[in-house]
C-alpha positions as CSV (number, residue, x, y, z in Angstrom):
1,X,-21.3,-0.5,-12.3
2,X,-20.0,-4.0,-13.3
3,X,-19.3,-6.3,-10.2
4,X,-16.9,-9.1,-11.1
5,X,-16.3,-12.4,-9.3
6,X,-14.2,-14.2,-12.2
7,X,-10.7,-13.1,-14.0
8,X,-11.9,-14.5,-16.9
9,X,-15.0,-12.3,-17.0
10,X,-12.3,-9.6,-16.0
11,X,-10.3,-10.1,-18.9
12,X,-12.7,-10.4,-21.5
13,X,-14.2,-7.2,-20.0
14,X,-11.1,-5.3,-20.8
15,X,-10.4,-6.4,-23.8
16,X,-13.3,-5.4,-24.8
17,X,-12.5,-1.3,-23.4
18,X,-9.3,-1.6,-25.0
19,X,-10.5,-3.1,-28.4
20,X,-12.8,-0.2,-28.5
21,X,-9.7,2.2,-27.9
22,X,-10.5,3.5,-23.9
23,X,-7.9,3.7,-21.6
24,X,-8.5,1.4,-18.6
25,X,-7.2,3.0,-14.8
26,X,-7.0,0.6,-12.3
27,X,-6.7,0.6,-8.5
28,X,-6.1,-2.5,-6.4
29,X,-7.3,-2.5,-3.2
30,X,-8.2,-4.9,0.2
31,X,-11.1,-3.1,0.5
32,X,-12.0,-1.6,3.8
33,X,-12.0,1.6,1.8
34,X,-11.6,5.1,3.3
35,X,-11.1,8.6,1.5
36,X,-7.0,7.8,0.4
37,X,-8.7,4.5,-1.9
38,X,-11.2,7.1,-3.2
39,X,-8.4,10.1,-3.9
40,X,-7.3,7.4,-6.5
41,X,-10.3,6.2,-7.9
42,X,-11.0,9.8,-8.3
43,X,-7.6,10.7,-10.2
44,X,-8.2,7.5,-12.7
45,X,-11.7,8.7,-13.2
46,X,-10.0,11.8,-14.3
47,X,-7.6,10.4,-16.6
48,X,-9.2,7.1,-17.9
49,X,-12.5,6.5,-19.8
50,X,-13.0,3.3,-17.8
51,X,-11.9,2.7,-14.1
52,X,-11.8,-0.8,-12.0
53,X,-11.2,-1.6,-8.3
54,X,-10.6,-4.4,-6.8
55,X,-11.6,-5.5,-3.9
56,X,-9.7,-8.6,-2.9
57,X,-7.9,-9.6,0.9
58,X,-5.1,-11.3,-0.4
59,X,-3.8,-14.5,1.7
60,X,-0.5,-14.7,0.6
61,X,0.5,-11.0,1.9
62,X,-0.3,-11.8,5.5
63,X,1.8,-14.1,7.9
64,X,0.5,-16.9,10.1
65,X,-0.1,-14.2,13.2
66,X,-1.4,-10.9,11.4
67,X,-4.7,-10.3,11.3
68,X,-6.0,-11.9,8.0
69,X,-9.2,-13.3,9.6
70,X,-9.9,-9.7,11.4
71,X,-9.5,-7.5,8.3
72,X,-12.5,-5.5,7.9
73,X,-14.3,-6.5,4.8
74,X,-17.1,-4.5,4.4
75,X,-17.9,-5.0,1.3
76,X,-21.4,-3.7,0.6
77,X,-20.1,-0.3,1.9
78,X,-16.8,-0.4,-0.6
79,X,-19.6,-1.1,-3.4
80,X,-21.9,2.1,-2.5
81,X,-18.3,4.4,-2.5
82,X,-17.1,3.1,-5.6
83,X,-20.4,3.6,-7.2
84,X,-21.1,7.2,-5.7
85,X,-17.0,7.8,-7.3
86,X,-18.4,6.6,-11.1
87,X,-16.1,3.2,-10.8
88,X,-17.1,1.5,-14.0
89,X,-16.0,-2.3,-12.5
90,X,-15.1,-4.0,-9.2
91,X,-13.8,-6.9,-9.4
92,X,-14.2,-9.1,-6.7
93,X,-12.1,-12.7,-7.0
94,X,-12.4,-15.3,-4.5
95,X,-9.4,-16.7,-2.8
96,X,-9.7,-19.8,-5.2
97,X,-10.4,-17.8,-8.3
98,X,-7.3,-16.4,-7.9
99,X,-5.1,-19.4,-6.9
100,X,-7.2,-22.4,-7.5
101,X,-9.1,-23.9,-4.9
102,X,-6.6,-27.1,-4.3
103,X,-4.3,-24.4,-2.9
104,X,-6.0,-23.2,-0.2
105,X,-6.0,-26.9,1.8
106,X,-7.6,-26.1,5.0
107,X,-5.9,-23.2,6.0
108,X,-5.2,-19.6,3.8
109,X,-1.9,-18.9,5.4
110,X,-0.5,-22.3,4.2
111,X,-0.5,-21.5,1.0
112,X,2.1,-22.1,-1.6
113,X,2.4,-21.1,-5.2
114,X,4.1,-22.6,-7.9
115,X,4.4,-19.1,-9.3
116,X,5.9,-16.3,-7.4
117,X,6.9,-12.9,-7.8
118,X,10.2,-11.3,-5.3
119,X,11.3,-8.5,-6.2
120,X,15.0,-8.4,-4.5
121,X,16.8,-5.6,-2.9
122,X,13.6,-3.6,-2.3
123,X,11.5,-6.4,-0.6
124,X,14.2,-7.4,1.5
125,X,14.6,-4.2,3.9
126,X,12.3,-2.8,6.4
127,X,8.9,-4.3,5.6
128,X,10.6,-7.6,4.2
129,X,12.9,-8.1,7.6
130,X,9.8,-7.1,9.7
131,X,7.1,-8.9,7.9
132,X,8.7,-11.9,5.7
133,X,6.8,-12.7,2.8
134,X,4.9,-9.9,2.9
135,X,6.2,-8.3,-0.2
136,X,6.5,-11.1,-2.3
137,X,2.8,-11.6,-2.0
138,X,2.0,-8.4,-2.4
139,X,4.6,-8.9,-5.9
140,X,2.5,-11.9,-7.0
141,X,-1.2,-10.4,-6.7
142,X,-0.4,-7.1,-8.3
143,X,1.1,-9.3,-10.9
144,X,-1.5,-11.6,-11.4
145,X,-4.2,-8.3,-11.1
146,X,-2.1,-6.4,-14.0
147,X,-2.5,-9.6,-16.4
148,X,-6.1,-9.9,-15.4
149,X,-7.4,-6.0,-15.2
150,X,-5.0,-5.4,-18.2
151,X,-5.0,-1.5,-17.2
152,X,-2.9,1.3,-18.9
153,X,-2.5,3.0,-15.7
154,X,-2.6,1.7,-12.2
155,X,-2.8,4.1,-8.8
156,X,-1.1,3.6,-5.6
157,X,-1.0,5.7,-2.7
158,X,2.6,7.0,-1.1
159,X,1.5,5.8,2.3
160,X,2.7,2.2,1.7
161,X,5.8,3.6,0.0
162,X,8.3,0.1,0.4
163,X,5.6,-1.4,-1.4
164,X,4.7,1.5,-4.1
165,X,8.8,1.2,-5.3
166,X,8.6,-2.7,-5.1
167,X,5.7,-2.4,-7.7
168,X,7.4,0.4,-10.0
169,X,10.8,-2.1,-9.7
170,X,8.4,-5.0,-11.4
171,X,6.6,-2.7,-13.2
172,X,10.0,-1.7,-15.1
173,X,11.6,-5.2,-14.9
174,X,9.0,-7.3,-16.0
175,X,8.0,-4.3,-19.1
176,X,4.2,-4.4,-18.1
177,X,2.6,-1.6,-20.6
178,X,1.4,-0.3,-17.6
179,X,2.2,3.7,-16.2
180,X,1.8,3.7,-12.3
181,X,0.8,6.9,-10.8
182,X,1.7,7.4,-7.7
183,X,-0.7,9.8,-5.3
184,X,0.3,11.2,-2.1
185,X,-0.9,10.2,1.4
186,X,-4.1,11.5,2.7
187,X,-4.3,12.1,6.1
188,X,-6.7,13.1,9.1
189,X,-6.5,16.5,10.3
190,X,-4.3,15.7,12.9
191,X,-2.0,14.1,10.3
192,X,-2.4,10.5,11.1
193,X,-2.3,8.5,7.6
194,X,-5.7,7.2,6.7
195,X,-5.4,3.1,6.9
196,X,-8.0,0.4,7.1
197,X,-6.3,-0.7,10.1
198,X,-7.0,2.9,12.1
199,X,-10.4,1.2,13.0
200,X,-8.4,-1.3,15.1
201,X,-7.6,1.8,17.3
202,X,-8.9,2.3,21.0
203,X,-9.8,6.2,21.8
204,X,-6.3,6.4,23.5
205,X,-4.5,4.4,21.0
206,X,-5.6,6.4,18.3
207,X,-4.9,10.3,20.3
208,X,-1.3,8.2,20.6
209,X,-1.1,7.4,17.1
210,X,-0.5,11.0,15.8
211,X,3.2,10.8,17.5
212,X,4.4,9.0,14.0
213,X,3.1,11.9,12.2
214,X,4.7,14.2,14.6
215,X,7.4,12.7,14.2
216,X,8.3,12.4,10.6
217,X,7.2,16.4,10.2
218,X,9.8,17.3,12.7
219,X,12.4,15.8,10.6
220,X,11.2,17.5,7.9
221,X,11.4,20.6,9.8
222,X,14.5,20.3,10.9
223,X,15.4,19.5,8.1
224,X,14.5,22.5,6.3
225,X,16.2,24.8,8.9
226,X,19.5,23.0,7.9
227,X,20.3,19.9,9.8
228,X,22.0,16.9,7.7
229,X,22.8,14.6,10.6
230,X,20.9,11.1,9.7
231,X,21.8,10.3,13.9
232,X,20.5,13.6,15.1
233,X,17.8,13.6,12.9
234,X,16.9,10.3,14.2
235,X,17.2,10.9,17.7
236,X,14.4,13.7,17.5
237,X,12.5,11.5,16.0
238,X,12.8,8.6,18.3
239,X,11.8,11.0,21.5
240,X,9.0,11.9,20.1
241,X,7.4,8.7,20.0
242,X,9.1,7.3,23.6
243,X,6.7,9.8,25.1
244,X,4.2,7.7,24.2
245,X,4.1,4.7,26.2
246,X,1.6,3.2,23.6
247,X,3.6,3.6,20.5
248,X,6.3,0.6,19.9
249,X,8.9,2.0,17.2
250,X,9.8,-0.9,14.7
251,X,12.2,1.3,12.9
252,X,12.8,4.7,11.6
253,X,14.9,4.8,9.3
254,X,15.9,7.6,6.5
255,X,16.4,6.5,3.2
256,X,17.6,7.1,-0.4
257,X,14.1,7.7,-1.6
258,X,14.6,5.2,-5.3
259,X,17.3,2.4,-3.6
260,X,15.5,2.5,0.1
261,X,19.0,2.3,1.2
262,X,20.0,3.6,4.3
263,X,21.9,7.3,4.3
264,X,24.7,7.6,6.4
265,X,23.8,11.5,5.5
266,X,21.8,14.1,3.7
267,X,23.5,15.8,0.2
268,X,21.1,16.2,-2.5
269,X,19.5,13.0,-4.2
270,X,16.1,12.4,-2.6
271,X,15.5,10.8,0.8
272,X,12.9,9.4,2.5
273,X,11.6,8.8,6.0
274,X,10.4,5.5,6.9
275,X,8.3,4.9,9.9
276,X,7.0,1.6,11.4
277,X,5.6,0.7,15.2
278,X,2.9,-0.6,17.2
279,X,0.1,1.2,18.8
280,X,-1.1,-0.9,21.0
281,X,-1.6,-3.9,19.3
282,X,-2.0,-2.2,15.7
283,X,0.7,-2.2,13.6
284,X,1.1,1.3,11.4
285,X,3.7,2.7,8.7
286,X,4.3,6.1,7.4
287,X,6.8,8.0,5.9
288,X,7.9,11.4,4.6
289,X,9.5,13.0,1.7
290,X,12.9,15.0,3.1
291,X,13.4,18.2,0.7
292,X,16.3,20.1,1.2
């Protein structure tokens, strides 16, 4: 296994797979990684004759008071699992190999591109009112990862589901030759989505956690016994989390599950719930698919 500190040495990497006629899967990640980074590395390792992750905290998708400086970057652990799951490359940029170093002046969160990608409509709801400028990093780096990886296929879990369509949006505006396979969420056995940010969790913070799992599955129950009210729907939802005094709901919303706009209520395209709140001081999203 290949680590990789430049995009040049990235690029010239893949070309060199491609040239040779192997498909290249990809999976971006912050590192940190847990078993739902490894469920993708896994599927591209099953579809693709050469696999890359990254490894990369990206500056631009974190506002002046999140926790850029906490994030776990364990890095020499991520290398040892991506190894163990057959990962062919990791590429590993520095902040300045991927923006330049005159852009970082003295502090990461103050920096500004020339070069940005926002993906409207999409990246201004939910995550994009909560978290402004979130998304459009998020845009950028996949972007500028996609020109340097140069994969045929690229994995994404469902957890982070705003930001799964906002990528499948550029994807298909943009015409990157580039198939995104989504993978759905994997979770504890108690449901909680597996994050990076779970490890942030105190014993009772995490036990509280599970209400936005119990949540979302009693929509989707309730939904499957034949309730279409969005309000009602909501409503169930919401109690279950005010019983925990720990969990802070950001929103819930339910959602057309392509647009991410709001339903007034349930008929048969696809929907979506949307969950977003602090435990504690840990910020954590989730969602559901609705069938019906």
């Amino acid at each position: 296994m290949q680590i990789i500190e430049t995009p040049q040495q990235m690029q010239a990497l893949s070309a060199e797979w491609r040239c040779s006629g192997q498909t290249v899967g990809f999976v971006p990640t912050m590192g940190a990684l847990h078993e739902g980074h490894l469920s993708l590395v896994r599927a591209a390792r099953s579809q693709c004759q050469k696999v890359v992750a990254s490894v990369f905290v990206n500056p631009t998708q974190f506002g002046p008071q999140e926790d850029l400086d906490q994030y776990p970057r364990p890095f020499e652990h991520d290398c040892e699992l991506l190894r163990e799951e057959g990962c062919d490359a990791i590429f590993a940029p520095s902040v300045a190999a991927m923006y330049g170093a005159a852009a970082l002046k003295h502090e990461p969160h103050a920096y500004e591109s020339h070069t940005f990608v926002e993906v409207s409509k999409l990246g201004d709801v939910w995550e994009g009112v909560i978290r402004p400028g979130h998304l459009r990093g998020v845009a950028t780096v996949v972007t500028k990862l996609f020109n340097i990886v140069r994969p045929q296929r690229a994995y994404f879990g469902e957890k982070d589901y705003q930001q799964l369509k906002v990528i499948e949006c550029l994807v298909r505006d943009l015409n990157f030759d580039i198939e995104i396979v989504p993978l759905p969420t994997v979770r504890e056995a108690d449901g909680l989505a597996l994050s990076s940010r779970n490890a942030y969790l105190a014993p009772a913070e995490r036990a509280a956690a599970t209400a936005l799992y119990q949540a979302l599955s009693q929509a989707a129950a309730m939904v499957q016994q034949g309730e279409r009210d969005i309000a009602v729907l909501g409503a169930a939802m919401e109690k279950i989390c005010d019983a925990q005094p720990l969990v802070k709901v950001q929103y819930i919303t339910i959602v057309d599950a392509e647009t991410l706009a709001p339903l007034d209520r349930l008929e048969d395209s696809p929907a979506r719930v949307l969950i977003a709140a602090k435990v504690g001081e840990t910020r954590l999203i989730d969602n559901i698919a609705l069938s019906f």
